[in-house]
N, C-alpha and C positions, 0 to 999 in steps of 0.2 A: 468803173474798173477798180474802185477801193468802195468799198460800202460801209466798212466799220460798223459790221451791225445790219446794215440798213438795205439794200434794192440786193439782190442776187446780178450779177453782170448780164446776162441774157433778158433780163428785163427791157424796155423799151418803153419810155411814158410818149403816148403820140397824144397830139393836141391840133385840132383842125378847127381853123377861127377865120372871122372875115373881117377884117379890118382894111378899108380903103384908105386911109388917113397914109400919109407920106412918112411919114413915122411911126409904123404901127409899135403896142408895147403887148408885153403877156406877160404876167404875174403866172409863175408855176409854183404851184401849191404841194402836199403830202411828201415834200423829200422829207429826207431825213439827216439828221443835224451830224457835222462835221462829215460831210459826205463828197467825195468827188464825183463829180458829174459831166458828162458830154452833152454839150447842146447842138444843132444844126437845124437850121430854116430851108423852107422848100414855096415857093408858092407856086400856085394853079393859075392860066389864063382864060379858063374858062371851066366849066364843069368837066370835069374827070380828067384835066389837063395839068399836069406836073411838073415844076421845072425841076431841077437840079438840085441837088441838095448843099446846102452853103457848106465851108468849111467848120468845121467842127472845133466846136471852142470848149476847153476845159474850164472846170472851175469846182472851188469845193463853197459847200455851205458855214455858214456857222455853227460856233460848239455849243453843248447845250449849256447849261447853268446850271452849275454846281453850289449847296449851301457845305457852309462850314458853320459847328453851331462850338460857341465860347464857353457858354455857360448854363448849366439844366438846374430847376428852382424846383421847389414843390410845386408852383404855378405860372412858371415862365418858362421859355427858353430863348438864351439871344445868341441869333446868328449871322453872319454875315455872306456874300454868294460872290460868286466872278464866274467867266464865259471860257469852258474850256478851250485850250490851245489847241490848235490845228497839230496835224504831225509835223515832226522838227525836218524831217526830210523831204517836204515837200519840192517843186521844182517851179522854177521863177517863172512858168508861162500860166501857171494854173492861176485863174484869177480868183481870189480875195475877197468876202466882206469888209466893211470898217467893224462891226461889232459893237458900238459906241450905243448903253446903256443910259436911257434919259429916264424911263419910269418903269417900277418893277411891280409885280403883285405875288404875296406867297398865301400858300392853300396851306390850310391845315384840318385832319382830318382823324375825327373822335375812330380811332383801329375799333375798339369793342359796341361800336354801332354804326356800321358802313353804310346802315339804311339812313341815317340823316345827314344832310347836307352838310360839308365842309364849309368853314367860316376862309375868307377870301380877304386879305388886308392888302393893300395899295400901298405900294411907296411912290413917293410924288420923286423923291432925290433920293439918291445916296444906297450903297452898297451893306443894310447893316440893316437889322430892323431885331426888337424885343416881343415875343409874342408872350401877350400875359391872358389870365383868367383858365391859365390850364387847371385840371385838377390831379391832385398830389398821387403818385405812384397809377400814370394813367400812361400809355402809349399811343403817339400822334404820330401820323404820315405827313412832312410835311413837304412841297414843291415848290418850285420858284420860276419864275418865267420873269423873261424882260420885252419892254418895248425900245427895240433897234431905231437905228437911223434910218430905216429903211419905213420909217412911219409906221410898225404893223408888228404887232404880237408874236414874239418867238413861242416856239410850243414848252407847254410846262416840263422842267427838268424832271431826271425820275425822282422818285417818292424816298425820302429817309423818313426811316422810323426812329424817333425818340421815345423815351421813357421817363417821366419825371420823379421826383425824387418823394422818397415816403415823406409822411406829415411826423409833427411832434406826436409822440405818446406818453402820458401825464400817468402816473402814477399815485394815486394819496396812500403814502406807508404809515400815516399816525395822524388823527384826529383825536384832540382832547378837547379840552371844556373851553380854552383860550384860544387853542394851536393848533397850525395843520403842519405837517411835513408831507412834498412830494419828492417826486423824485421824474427825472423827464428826460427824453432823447427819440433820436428818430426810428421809428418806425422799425422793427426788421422786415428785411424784405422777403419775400416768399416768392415760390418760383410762379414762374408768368408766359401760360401758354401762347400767347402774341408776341411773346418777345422773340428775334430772331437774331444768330451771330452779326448783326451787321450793324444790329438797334441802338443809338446812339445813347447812352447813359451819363450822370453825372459821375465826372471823377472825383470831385473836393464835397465829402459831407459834413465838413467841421460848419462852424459858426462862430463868429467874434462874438456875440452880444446876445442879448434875450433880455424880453418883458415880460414884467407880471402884472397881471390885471387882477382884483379882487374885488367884486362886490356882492352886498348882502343888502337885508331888508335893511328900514329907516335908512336908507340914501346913502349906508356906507360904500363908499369906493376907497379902490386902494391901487396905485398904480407905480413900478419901478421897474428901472432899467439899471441891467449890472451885467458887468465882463463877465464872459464866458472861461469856465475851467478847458484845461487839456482831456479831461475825460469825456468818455464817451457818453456815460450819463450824471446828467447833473442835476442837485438838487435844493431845495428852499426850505426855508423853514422861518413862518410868519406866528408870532403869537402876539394875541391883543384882540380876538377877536369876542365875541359872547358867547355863553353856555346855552344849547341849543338852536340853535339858529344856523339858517341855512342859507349857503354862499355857493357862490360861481367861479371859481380858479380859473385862468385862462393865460397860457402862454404863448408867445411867438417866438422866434431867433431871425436874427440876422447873419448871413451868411459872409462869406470873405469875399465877396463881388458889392457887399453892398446892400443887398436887396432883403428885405423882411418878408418872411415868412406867413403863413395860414396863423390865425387866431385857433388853438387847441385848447377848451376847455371840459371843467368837470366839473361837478354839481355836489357838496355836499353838507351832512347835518353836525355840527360840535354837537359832543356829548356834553349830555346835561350835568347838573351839580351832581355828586354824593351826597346820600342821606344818611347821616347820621343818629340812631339808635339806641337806646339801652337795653342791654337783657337782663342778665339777672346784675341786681347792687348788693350788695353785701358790707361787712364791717369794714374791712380794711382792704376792698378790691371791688373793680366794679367791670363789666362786661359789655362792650360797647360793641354794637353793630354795623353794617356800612350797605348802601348798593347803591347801585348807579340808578337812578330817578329816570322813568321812562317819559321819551319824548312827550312834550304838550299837545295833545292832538291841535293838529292844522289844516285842515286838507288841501286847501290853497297852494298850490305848490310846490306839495308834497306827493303828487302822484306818478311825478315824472321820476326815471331816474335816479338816484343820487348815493352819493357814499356814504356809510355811519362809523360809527365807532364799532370796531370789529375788536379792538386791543385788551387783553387780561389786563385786570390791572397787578403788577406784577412788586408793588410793593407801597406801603402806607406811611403817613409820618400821621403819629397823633401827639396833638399837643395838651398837655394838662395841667393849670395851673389852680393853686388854692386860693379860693375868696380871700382869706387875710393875708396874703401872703403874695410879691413880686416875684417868687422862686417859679420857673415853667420849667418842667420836664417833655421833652420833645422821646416820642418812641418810634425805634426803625421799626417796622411790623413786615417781615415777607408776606405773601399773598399765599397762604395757603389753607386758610379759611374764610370765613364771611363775620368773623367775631374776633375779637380779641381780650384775653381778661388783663387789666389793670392791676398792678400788685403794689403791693406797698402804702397801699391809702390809710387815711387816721380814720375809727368810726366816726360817726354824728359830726361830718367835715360836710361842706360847698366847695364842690371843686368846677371851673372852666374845661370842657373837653371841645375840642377842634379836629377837623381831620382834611389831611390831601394824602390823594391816589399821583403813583404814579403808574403812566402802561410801559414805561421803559427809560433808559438812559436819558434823564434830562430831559423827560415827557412829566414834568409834575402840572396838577394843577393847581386851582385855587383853593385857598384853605376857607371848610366853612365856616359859618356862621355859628361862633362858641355858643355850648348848649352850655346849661347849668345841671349839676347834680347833686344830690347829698345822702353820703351814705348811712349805714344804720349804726344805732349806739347798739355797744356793747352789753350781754348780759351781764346783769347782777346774781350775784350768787347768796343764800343764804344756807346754814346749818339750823337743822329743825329738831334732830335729834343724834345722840352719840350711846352705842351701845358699845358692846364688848367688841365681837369682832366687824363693827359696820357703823358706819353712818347716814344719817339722812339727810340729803339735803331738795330745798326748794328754790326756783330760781322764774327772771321775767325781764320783758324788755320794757322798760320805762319808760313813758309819752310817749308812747308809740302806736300806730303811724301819727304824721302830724299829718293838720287838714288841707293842706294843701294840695294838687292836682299831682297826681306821678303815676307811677307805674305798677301795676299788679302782674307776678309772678307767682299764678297761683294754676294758668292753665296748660295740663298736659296737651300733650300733639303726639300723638300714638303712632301717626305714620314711622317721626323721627326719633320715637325714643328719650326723647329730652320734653322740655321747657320752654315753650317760647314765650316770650312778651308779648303783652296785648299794644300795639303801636296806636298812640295817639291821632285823632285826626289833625290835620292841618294847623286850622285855627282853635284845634281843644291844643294842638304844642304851643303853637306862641303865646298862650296866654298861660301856658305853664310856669310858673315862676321856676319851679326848682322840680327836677326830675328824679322817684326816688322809692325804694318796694315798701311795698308793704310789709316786708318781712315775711314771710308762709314759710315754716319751717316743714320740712318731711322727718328729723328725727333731731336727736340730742346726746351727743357725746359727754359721760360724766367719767372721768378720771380721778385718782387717788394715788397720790404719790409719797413717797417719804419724807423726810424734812431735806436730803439732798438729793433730789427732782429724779430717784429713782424712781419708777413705773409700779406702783403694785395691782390696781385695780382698772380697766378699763371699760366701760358699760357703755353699752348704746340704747336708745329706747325711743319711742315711738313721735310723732308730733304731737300729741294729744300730751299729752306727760307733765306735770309741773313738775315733780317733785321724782328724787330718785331715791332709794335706799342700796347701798353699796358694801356688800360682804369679802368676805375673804381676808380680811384686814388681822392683823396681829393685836389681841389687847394689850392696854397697856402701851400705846407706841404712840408716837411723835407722826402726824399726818398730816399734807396737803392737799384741799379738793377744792375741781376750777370745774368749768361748764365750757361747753361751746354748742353752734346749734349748725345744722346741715341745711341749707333751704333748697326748695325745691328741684333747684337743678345741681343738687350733689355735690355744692359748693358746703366747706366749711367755716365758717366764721374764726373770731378770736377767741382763747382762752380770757374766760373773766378773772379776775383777782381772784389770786389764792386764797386759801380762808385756812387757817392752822387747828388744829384739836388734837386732843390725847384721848383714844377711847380707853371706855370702860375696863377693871380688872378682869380678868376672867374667871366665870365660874369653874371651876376645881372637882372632880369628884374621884373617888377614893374608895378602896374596900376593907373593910376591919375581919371579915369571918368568911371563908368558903367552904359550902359545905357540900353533898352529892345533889342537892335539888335547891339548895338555897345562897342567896349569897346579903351578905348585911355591908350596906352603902352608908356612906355619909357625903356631904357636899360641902361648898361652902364659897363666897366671894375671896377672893384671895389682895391684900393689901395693895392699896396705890400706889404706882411709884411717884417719884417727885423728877420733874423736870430740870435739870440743874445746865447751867450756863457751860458753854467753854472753861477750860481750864486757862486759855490766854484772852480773855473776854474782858475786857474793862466796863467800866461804869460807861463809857459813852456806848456804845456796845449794847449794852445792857437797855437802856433806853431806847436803841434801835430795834431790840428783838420783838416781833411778831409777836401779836395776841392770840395766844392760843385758847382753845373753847375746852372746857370738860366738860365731861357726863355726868350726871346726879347716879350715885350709887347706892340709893335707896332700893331695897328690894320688898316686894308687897307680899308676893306667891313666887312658887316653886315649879314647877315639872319636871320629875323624873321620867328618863324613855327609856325603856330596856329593849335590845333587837335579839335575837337569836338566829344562829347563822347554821344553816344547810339544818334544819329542824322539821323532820312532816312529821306529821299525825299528831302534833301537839304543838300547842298555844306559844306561839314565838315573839310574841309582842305583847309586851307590859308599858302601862302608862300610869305614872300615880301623880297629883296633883296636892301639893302642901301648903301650910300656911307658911308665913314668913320666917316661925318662929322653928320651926320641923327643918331640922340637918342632919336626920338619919332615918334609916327604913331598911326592915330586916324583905329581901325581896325573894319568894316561896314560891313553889310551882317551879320551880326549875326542873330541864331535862339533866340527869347525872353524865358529865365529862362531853359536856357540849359548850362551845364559844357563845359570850356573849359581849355586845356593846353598851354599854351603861352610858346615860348623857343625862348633863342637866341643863335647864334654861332657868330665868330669874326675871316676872316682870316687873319694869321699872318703875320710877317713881313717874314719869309719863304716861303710865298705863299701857306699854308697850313691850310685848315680849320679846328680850332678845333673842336671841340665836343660842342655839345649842352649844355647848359645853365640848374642849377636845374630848374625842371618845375617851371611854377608859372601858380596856379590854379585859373582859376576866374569863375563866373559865371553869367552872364545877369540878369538882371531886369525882373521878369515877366509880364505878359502884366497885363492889367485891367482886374476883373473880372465881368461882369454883373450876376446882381439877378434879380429876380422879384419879387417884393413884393407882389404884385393882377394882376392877369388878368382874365378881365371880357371878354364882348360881343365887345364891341366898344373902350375900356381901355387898358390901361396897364400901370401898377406902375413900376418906375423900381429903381434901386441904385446900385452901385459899388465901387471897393475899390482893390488895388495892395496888391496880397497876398506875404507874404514873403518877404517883401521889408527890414528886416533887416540883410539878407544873406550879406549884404555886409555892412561897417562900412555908417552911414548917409552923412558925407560930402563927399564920393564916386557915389552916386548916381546921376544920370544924372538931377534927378527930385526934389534934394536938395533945399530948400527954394527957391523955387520958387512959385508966386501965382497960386493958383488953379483954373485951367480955363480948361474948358472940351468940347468936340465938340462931340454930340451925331447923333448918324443917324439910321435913322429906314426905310428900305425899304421892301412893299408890294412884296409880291412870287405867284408865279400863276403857272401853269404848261408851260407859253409860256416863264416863266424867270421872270427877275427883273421889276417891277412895281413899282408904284408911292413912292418917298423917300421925307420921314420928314427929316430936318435936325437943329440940335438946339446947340447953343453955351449956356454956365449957366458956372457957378462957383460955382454949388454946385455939390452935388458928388450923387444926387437922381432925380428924374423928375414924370410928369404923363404923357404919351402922351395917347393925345382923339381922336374924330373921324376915329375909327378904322373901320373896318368891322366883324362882329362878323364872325365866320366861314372860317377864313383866317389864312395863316401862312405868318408871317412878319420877317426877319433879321433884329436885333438889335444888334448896337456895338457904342461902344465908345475910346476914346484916351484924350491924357494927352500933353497940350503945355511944352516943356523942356525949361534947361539953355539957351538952344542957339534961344529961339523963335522960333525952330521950333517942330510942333507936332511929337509926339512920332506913336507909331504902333497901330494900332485898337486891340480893346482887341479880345477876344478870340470867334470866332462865337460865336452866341446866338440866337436862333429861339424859338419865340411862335408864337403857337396859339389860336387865338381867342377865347370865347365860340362859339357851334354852334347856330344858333337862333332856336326860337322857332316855332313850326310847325303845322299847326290847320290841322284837319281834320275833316270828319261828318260821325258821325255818324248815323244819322237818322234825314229824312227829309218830314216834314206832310205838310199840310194845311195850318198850324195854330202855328206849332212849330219846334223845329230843335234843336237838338241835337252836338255838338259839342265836339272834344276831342283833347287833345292837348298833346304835349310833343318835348325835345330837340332833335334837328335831329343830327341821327347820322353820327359823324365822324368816315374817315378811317386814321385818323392817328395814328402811333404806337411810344410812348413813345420812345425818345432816348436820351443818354447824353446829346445833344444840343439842343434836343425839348422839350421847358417846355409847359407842356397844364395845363389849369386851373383845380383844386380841388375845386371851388368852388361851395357851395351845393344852391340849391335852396331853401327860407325861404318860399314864397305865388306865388301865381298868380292873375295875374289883367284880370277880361274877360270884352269887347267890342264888343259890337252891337249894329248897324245903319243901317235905314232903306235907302238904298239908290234909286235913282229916276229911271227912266223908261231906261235911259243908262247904268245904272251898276258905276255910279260915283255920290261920296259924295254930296249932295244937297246945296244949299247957307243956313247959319244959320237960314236966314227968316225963313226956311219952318219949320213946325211943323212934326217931324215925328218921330218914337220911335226907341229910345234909352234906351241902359243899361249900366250898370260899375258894375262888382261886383265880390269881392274880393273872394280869396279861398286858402284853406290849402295848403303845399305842399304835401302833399297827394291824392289832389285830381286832376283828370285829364279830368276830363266829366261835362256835365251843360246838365240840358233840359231846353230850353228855349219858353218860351211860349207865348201866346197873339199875336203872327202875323199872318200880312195879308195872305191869297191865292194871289198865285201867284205875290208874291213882292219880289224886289231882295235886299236881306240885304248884310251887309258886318259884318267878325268877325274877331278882333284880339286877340291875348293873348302876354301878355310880364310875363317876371319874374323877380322878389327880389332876388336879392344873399346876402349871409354875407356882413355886414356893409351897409345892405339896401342900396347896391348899385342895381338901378329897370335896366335891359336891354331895349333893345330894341324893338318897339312894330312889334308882326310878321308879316309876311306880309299880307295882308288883303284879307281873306277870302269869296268870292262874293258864297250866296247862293241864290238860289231862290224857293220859297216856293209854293207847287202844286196848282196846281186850281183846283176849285170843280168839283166834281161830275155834267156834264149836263143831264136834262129829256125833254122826247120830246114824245107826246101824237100823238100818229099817227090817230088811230080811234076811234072814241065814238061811243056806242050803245046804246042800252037802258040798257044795263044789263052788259055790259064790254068794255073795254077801251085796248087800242094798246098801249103800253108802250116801250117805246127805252131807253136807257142812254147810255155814253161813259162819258169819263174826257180827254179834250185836254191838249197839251204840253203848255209851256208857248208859250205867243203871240211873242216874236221876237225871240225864237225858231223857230216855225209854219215860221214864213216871214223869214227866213235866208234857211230853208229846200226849201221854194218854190224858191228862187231864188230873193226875192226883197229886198231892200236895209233894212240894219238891224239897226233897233233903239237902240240898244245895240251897245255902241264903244267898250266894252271889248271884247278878247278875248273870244269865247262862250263854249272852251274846260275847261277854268282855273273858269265857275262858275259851283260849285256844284247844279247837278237838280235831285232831290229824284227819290227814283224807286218808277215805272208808274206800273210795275208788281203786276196785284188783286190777292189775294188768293180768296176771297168771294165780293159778291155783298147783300146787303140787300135793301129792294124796300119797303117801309112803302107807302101805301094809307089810307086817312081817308075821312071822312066826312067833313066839314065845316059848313054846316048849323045847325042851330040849329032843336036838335031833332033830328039831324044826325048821329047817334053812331057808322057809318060803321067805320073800322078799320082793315088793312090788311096787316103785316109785312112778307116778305117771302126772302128768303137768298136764292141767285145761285150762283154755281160756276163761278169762274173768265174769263173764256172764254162765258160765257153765258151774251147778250146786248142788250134781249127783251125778252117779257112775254105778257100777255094778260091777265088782273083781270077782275073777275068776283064778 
């Protein structure tokens, strides 16, 4: 009637047994624990015969066994158990166990593999037991059952599940060459599909105490126990150990119950030593290199496993100290290359170089094993030669390499751009006595400075180079020149000892005469100066100051160079070459009023030419220039004058007070070439020349007698032309009058810089008509025959002229007025000849009408030249104009004549009609 769990009340366990014995017993088996139960007996007297059922006795069972667990380890857990209580309410008829625990057994049982059998421990005595050999962050089911007074196995209590505690987690944060630093704490825990709200866990994860175990090859062991920090993680830090070599870390803790912990370890390799390096050496700096030395191969024990040095090294200490010398310079170097350069060093020195890495805060390691080095001496500088504006000098590095083993810096690496060193083997380093380049320059720095270290000349030049020569220098001046050399990886060495000199004076050149094509040079060395001291310089001072070098100022030969500037089509470079003794030269060929650069050089008494001479700029005389003041038909005015002739100072001039005498020339142009030349001497600087040809283009130039009586260069082309003349033509040609029109024949020439044509305007015209005789030529005065002259606007270009005969051959000229009534020339003469009449010719008279013919004949020695007889006319019979013969109409007037005669008969036919018959 109470099951707690256990029998439903309607249950009924019956049990049918034969026991004859006077005291029979029965063990009743499968209740269940803390349970009240009703019991009653019945027995049978024979088969199927029943007696009565006894009175019915209550009673509960025992409770089950409860553990209680103290304390959960990485591999233990310890608990202790008791036999639960019956209900508090029970009533005093209900009979009792005693419950009295003699010997216990607890299960315990791997949750994450239920297929293998639980381990079963025995307690002999006592309420408490430690189960150990768990494994760390594992879940166990465990039960407890006890043996009663009742001599006989209670049933196992239910199943608690525990959960044991994580293991140590080792961490290595820094491996060096000596030291390890870790760092350790337990485990995090991560979530655990077995675990269940009820899972019994550890509540205290702290620790009092921990050990460290340490062992490596050759038999080292290392083993310590030290108090435990408040923090959650804690950490070591052991140095002492060797440069590569490989160890076993392994820690435990002991908890605050007591109990020590799982051995956690870790496997790893110390980084090996740094190597130390040289790259490039130099005079006064040298370049040292580093890296971490890769492990010794081992395989042994190296295949498993383990930790390395993972750490940058994130800063260097190099130590450097000199052979002679106790003084060590120690350098902080950050880590942000794989080199470092050395500064400050003395050339041709043995210095101690040493180095430790460190990979962080108080992570240094061992310093190595000092290398030796020595740097290189410095060049020597000498002067080889001193000119005007330059020096030469030659320079080298003295016992140099020595024989001893070092280093060549001689091989490019094209991947990176630079230089690397060739690294020594092993045993070729140890037996190196002294580490050190060869020297391999890639170029050569030569400088020139003033006497106060201003900068004048800077030169770079190749590695092949001994010797340098250095221009731009001022002669005459006070000079410093030092050397340095670049070697192969771009480094610069020391300035060598300065060396003092005063160059050479400078060659000088000068012009005495300029003329249109020539100019007369002289040269010359120009005196030394003298070097003189300070003005607050004393005698000790004095003694002090630098030895300066001169130049020998012997001169052997000369060279003169003449340039001409912006010059084509002629010869713009002159070079003349003199003895020592030649310091002038008249120089010829020159272009008129063209730039030129004059230079001279002077070779030395070393057999070396110096350098050219400051320019000296001059520039020729230009030539004459021709103008024209008027150009007519048959004239031309002209005048000139040297333009620009004060480019250069007056008594330099070729033309310097000298009388003025001028030789002009003017030659005729045709299409077949040059034609008839004027030529005229004057002493003035203007001219007219006359009997031109109107219509022509003429070449006009002039020159200038010089110093030396002889004439100078023709000025500059000059070409005019003419006006064209004047040109008659007819217009219309009668009986009786003629019609005439005139104007300037036109030119095809086209204006150009050197072609001046005349502007001049025309003011009037003059017209001319003569009757001329039966040849077509002018009559002797005697004769009486008609003439005109008469004048006209320039506006006007036509005449009708009237009152001539039929058929008479006139002539017409026209000339014209220009500005300053200068009149041309009269045009050429015009032959007309003027029509003959109208002939009539009466063929037949009637009484009442008359036959009528007419025509108008050519002129008479037209007529005789057409037939073939000899012509009375000597003129050409093309060149005289003869009017058009061509009628439009005919008109035919008959009258009467007698008196009392009134007939009158005017009748007009067309021009092809040359008879009629009036009536």
């Amino acid at each position: 009637n109470q099951a707690h769990g256990g029998v439903p009340p309607d249950v009924v366990v019956r049990k049918q047994l034969t026991d004859h014995s006077s005291e029979p017993k029965q063990t009743m088996e499968g209740l269940w624990p803390n349970t009240i139960y009703t019991v009653a007996v019945r027995s049978g007297v024979k088969p199927g015969v029943w007696g009565m059922w006894s009175t019915r006795q209550e009673f509960i069972t025992l409770g089950q066994i409860v553990p209680c667990f103290d304390a959960i380890g990485e591999g233990y857990t310890a608990l202790r158990w008791t036999r639960a209580l019956p209900p508090a309410d029970l009533a005093d008829h209900i009979v009792r166990g005693v419950g009295d625990i003699s010997q216990s057994e607890v299960s315990v049982v791997d949750v994450a593999q239920p297929a293998q059998p639980g381990a079963v421990h025995e307690i002999a005595s006592g309420l408490a037991y430690t189960v150990v050999d768990l494994r760390p962050f594992r879940n166990y089911d465990i039960a407890v059952r006890s043996y009663h007074d009742g001599a006989a196995w209670g049933v196992w209590g239910t199943a608690h599940r525990v959960r044991t505690q994580t293991g140590i987690g080792i961490m290595i944060e820094h491996v060096g060459e000596d030291f390890v630093d870790i760092t350790w704490g337990r485990r995090p825990e991560v979530a655990d599909p077995l675990q269940t709200p009820e899972t019994w866990v550890a509540s205290d994860h702290d620790f009092e105490r921990y050990a460290v175990n340490i062992a490596g090859g050759d038999g080292f062991v290392f083993q310590g126990e030290y108090d435990a920090t408040e923090d959650a993680t804690q950490s070591f830090h052991f140095k002492g150990l060797l440069p590569d070599a490989m160890y076993e870390i392994a820690v435990s803790t002991k908890d605050s119950f007591g109990n020590w912990g799982f051995w956690s370890a870790e496997r790893f390799l110390t980084a090996n030593r740094m190597h130390l390096s040289f790259g490039n050496i130099g005079e006064q700096f040298a370049v040292v290199r580093w890296s971490r030395l890769e492990p010794v191969p081992e395989p042994a024990g190296r295949d498993a496993p383990y930790h390395r040095c993972q750490d940058e090294i994130q800063q260097l200490r190099l130590r450097v100290r000199e052979m002679e010398s106790d003084h060590t310079t120690i350098y902080e170097i950050p880590m942000h290359d794989h080199e470092y350069h050395i500064p400050d060093l003395k050339p041709d020195t043995v210095y101690y170089i040493s180095l430790a890495a460190s990979t962080g805060p108080d992570c240094w390691g061992l310093w190595r094993e000092p290398k030796k080095l020595r740097t290189l001496p410095a060049l020597v500088l000498s002067i080889l030669d001193i000119g005007e504006p330059y020096v030469t000098v030659g320079w080298m590095r003295k016992d140099w390499p020595p024989a001893t083993p070092g280093i060549d810096t001689t091989t490019p690496d094209p991947a990176t751009g630079r230089i690397d060193a060739v690294l020594l083997e092993p045993e070729e380093d140890a037996t190196a006595d002294v580490h050190h380049s060869k020297g391999g320059i890639a170029a050569y720095q030569v400088r020139v400075t003033r006497a106060d270290d201003v900068l004048v000349v800077d030169e770079t030049v190749g590695s092949d180079a001994v010797q340098a020569t250095l221009a731009g220098l001022n002669a005459d001046c006070h000079y410093k020149v030092s050397v340095r050399g670049q070697d192969l990886f771009g480094e610069w060495g020391l300035w060598s000892a300065a060396h003092h000199f005063l160059t050479l004076p400078p060659v000088v050149v000068d012009a005495r005469k300029i003329g249109e094509d020539s100019i007369d040079v002289v040269w010359r060395r120009v005196a030394a100066g003298v070097r003189a001291l300070p003005s607050d310089a004393d005698e000790d001072d004095a003694e002090e100051q630098p030895v300066v070098m001169m130049g020998d100022e012997q001169v052997q030969r000369w060279k003169v160079r003449v340039y001409g500037h912006k010059i084509t089509y002629h010869d713009n470079h002159f070079e003349f070459e003199f003895d020592a003794r030649t310091t002038s030269h008249t120089i010829s060929g020159l272009m008129p009023n063209a730039s030129y650069t004059i230079t001279a050089m002077a070779l030395s008494a070393s057999g070396e030419w110096g350098f050219w001479s400051a320019h000296y700029e001059a520039k020729t005389l230009d030539l004459l220039e021709m103008n024209v003041s008027y150009l007519g038909e048959d004239f031309v005015q002209l005048h000139w004058h040297r333009p620009r002739e004060t480019i250069v100072a007056p008594e330099m001039s070729a033309f310097h007070e000298v009388p003025l005498e001028y030789h002009l020339r003017v030659t005729e142009l045709d299409n077949s070439g040059p034609g008839e030349c004027q030529e005229f001497e004057m002493a003035g600087d203007r001219h007219e020349v006359v009997g031109l040809t109107p219509g022509r283009k003429y070449k006009v130039e002039v020159r200038q007698r010089n110093r030396e009586e002889a004439w100078g260069q023709w000025s500059r082309r000059k070409y005019v032309y003419t006006l064209d003349p004047i040109v008659v033509s007819m217009a219309r040609i009668g009986e009786d009058n003629a019609t005439p029109s005139w104007a300037r024949a036109v030119s095809g020439m086209t204006p150009t810089p050197e072609l001046v044509l005349s502007d001049a305007r025309i003011t009037r015209y003059e017209l001319a008509v003569e009757e001329l005789d039966a040849r077509g030529v002018q009559p002797g005065d005697h004769e009486k025959r008609f003439r005109l002259n008469h004048y006209f606007e320039a506006n006007l270009n036509m005449y009708d002229v009237l009152g001539l005969r039929p058929n008479t051959i006139y002539g017409i000229q026209v000339r014209a007025q220009t500005g300053g009534r200068h009149w041309g020339q009269w045009s050429k003469v015009t032959r007309v000849v003027t029509m003959r009449q109208m002939e009539v010719t009466v063929d037949l008279i009637n009484e009442h009408n008359a036959s009528i013919r007419w025509t108008r004949y050519k002129p008479n020695w037209l007529l005789h030249a057409a037939e073939g007889n000899e012509r009375v006319c000597p003129a050409d019979h093309e060149e005289i104009c003869v009017g058009n013969y061509r009628m439009q109409n005919v008109q035919l007037l008959v009258e009467g004549i007698e008196p009392g005669d009134d007939f009158k008969s005017l009748q007009t036919f067309a021009a092809e009609t040359s008879a009629t018959t009036v009536f």
